[in-house]
C-alpha positions as CSV (number, residue, x, y, z in Angstrom):
1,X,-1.1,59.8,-34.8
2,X,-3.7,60.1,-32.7
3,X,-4.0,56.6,-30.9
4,X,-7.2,54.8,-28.8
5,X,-6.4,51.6,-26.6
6,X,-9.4,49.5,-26.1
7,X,-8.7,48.7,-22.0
8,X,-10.2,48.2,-18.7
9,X,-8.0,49.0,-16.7
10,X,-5.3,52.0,-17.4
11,X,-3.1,50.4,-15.0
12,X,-1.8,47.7,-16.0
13,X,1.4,47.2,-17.1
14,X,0.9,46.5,-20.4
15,X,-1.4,49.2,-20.6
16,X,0.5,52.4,-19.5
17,X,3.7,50.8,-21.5
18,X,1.7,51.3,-24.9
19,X,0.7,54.5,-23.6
20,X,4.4,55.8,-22.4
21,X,5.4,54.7,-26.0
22,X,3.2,56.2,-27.4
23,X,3.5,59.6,-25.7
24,X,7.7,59.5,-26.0
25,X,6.8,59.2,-29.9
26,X,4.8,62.4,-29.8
27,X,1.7,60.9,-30.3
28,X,-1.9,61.4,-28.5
29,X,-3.0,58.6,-27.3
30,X,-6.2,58.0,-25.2
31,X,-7.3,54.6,-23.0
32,X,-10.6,53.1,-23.3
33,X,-12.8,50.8,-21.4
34,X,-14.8,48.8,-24.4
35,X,-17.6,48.1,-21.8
36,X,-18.4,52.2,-21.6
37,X,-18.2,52.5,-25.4
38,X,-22.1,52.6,-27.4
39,X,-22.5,52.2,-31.0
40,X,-25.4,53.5,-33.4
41,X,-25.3,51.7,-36.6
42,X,-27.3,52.8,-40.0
43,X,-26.5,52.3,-43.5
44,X,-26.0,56.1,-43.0
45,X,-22.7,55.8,-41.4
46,X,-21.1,54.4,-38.1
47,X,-20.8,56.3,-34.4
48,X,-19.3,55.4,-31.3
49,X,-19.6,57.5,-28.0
50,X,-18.0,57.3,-25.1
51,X,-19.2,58.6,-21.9
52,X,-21.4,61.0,-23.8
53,X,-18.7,62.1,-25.8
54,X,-18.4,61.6,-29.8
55,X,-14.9,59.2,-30.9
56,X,-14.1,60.2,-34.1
57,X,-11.3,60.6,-35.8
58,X,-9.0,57.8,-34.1
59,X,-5.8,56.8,-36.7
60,X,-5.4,53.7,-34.9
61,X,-6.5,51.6,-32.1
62,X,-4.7,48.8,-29.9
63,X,-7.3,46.2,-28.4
64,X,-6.7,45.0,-25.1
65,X,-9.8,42.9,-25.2
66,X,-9.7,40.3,-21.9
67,X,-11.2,36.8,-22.6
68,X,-14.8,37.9,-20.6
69,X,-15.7,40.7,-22.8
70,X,-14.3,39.3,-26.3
71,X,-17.8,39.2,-27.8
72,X,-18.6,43.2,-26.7
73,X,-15.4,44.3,-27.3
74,X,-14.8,42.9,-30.6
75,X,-17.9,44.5,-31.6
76,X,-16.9,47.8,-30.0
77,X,-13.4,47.5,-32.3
78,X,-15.6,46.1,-35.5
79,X,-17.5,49.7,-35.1
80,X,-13.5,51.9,-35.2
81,X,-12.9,49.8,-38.0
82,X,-16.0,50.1,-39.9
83,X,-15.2,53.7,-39.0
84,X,-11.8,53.9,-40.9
85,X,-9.2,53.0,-38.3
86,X,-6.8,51.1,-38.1
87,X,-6.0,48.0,-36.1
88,X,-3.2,45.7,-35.7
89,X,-5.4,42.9,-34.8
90,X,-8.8,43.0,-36.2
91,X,-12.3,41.6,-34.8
92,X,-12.5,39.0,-36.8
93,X,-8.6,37.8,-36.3
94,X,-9.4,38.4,-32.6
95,X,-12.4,35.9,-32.4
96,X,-10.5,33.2,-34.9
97,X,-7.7,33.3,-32.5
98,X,-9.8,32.9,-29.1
99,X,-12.0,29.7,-30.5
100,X,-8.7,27.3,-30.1
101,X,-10.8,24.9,-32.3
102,X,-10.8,27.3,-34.8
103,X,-7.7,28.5,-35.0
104,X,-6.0,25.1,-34.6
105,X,-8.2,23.8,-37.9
106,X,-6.9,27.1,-39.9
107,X,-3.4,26.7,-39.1
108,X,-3.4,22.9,-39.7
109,X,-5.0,23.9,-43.3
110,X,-1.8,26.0,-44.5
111,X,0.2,23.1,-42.8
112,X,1.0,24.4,-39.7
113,X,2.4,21.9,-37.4
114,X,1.0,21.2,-33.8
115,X,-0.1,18.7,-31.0
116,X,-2.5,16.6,-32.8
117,X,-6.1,17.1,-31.5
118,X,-9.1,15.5,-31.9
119,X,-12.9,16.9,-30.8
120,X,-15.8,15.8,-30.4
121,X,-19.5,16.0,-29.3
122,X,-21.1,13.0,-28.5
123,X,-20.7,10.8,-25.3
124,X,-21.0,7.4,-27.3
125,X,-17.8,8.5,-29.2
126,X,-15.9,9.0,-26.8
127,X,-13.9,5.9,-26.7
128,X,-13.3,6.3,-30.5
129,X,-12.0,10.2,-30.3
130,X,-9.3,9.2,-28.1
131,X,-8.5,6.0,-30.1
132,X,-7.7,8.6,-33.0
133,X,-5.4,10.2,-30.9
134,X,-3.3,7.0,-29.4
135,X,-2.4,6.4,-25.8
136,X,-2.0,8.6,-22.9
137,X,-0.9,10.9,-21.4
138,X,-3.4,13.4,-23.3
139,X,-3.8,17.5,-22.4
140,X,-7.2,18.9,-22.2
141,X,-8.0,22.1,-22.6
142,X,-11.2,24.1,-22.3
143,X,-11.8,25.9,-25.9
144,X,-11.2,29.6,-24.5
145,X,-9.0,28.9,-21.9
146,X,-6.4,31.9,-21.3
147,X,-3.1,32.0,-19.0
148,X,-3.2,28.1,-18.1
149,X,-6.8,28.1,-16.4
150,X,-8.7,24.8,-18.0
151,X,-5.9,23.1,-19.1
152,X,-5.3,19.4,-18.2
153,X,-3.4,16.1,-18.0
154,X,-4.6,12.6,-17.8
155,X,-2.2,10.1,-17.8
156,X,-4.3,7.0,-18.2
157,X,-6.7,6.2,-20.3
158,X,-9.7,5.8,-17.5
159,X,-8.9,9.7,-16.4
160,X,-8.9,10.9,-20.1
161,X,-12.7,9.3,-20.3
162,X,-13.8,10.7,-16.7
163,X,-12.2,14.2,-17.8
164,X,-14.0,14.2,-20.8
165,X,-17.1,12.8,-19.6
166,X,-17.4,15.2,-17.0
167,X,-16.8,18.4,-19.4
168,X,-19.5,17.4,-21.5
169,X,-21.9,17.0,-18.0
170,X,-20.8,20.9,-17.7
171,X,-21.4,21.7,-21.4
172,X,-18.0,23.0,-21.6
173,X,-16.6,23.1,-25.5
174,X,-12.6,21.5,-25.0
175,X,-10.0,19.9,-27.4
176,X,-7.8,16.7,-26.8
177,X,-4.3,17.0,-27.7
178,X,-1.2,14.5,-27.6
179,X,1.5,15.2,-25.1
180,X,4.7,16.1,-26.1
181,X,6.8,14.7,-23.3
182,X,10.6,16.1,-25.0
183,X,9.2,19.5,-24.7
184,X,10.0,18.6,-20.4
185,X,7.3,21.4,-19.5
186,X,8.9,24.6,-21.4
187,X,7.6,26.3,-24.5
188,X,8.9,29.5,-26.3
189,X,7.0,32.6,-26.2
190,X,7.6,34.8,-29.5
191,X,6.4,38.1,-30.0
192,X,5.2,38.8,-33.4
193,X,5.2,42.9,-34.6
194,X,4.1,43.0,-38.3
195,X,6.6,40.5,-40.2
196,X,9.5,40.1,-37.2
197,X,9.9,38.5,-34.1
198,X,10.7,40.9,-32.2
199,X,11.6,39.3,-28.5
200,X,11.6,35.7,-27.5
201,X,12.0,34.2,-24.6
202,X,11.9,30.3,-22.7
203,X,9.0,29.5,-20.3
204,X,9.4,26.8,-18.1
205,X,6.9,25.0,-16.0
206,X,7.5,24.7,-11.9
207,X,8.2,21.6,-11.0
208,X,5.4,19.2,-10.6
209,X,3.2,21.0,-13.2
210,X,3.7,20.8,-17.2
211,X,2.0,24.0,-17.8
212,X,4.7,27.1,-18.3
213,X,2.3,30.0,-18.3
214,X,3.9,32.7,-16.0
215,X,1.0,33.3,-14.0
216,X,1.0,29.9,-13.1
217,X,4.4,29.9,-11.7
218,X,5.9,29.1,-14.4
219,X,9.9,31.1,-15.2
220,X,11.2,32.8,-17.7
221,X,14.7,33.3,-19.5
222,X,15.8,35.0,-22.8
223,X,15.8,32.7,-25.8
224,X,17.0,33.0,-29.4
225,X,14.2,31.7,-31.6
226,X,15.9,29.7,-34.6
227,X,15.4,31.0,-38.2
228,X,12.5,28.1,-38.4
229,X,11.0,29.1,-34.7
230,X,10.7,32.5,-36.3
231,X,9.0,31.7,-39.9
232,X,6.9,29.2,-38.0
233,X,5.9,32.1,-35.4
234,X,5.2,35.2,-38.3
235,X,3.6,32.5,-40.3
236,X,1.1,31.3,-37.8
237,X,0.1,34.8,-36.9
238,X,-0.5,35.7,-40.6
239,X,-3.0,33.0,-41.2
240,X,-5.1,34.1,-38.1
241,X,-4.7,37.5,-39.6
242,X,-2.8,39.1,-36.7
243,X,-0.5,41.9,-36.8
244,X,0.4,41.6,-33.2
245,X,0.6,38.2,-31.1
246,X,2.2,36.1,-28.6
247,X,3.1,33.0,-30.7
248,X,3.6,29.8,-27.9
249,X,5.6,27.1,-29.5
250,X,6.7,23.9,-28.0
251,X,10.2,22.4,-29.6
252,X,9.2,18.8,-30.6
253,X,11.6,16.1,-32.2
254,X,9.6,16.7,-35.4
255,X,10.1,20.4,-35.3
256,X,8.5,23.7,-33.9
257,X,4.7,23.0,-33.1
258,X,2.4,25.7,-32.5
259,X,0.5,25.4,-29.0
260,X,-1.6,28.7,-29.1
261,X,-1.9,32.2,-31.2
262,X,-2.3,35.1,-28.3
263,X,-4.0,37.7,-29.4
264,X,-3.8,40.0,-26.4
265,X,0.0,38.9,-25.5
266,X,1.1,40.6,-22.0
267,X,4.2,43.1,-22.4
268,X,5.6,42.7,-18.6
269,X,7.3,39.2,-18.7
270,X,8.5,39.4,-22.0
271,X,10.5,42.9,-21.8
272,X,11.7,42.1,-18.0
273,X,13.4,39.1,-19.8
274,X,14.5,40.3,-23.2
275,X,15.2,44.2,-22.3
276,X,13.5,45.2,-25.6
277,X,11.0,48.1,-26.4
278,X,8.4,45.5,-27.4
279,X,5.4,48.6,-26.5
280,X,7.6,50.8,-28.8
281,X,7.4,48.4,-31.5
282,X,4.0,47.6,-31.6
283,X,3.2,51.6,-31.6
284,X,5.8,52.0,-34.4
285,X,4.2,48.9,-36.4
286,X,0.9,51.2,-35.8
287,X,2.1,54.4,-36.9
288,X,3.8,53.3,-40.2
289,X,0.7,51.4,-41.2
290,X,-1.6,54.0,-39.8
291,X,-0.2,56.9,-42.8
């Protein structure tokens, strides 16, 4: 198979473990930066170059598209698949599962259970928006948020209205959500290959803080996901169209509930924790869809 990964930067860890996995399978495998990828399009076929040089013939290609260049790199991956190659996680699954908005109104459709969240636009609503979603404490979190950044918590009702007034004085597009105070800071992080879970593991948020990202300090210990956690996990990454994800679930009184779809999930906490091949999978996911 011959293999592209759509990266910036070769390496990091997530990075140069899709490219040793690749390589132990026998497969050539090249790394890309999106930004130094160019695209002619014609109704007389698709080509992409890269630093003068033609790409063509790629079997597959891994996107490692950071949150700053999603709207150039999704259209540098768009152009491989409009070129015949394969991708675990297409452009458009990609862009449905950045817009948090979005993604949280498709999952809710196929009754997917999560935080209930309310948005809005207008100032002179405010009051009303967070009436819909009850009392405080509320989370607020910038629409494309990643790893943590732009996500808060008011705990009174004054704070949730100065928050959000003061989001909408930046222009900034966020969500409300309800807290879910069981959940005591931790979430489950479960890594989605094709139709398995293939690691899980228990993030827990430092102490004074509710958010269990690990690069905000949050910890990390192996966790069997329940038969539910999984179904929930495959389920949610399916609707959003993704064939690789980092599925974030918060264990609520009422059941699993979806916080976020990853579509660029990090390899380095999750196989310190859970001792799997989780870069081995992914490639072997690629290569048996790729034939």
């Amino acid at each position: 198979m011959k293999l592209a990964i759509l990266s910036r930067n070769g390496k990091l860890y997530s990075t140069r473990r899709l490219v040793e996995a690749a390589r132990q399978r026998g497969h050539t495998v090249r790394v890309l930066d999106p930004l130094r990828c160019y695209m002619r399009i014609s109704s007389n076929g698709f080509q992409l170059r890269y630093k003068g040089r033609s790409l063509a013939g790629y079997d597959a290609v891994i996107p490692r598209i950071g949150a700053s260049i999603t709207r150039y790199g999704t259209a540098v991956l768009r152009q491989f698949e409009l070129m015949g190659t394969y991708s675990p996680n297409p452009s458009d699954a990609i862009l449905r599962a950045r817009d948090k908005l979005r993604a949280h109104q498709l999952l809710a459709a196929q009754g997917i259970d999560l935080p209930v969240t309310v948005f809005g636009d207008n100032p002179d609503d405010t009051a009303d928006l967070l009436s819909m979603l009850g009392p405080p404490p509320h989370v607020i979190k910038l629409n494309e948020g990643a790893q943590g950044a732009g996500v808060m918590l008011t705990e009174k009702p004054s704070a949730s209205r100065s928050v959000v007034e003061a989001l909408r004085g930046l222009y900034a597009s966020f969500v409300v959500q309800e807290f879910i105070g069981e959940a005591e800071g931790a979430d489950l992080r479960c890594f989605v290959v094709g139709d398995d879970v293939v690691a899980s593991m228990r993030r827990q948020a430092p102490e004074g803080d509710f958010r269990s990202n690990l690069h905000r300090g949050g910890t990390a210990l192996l966790a069997e996901a329940t038969e539910e956690e999984r179904a929930v996990a495959i389920r949610a990454a399916k609707v959003l169209g993704l064939g690789v994800a980092g599925v974030d679930l918060i264990r609520a009184q009422r059941g699993p509930l979806v916080l976020e779809v990853n579509s660029t999930p990090g390899l380095e906490g999750i196989e310190a924790v859970c001792g799997v091949d989780v870069a081995g999978c992914i490639v072997d996911h690629l290569a048996a869809r790729a034939e």
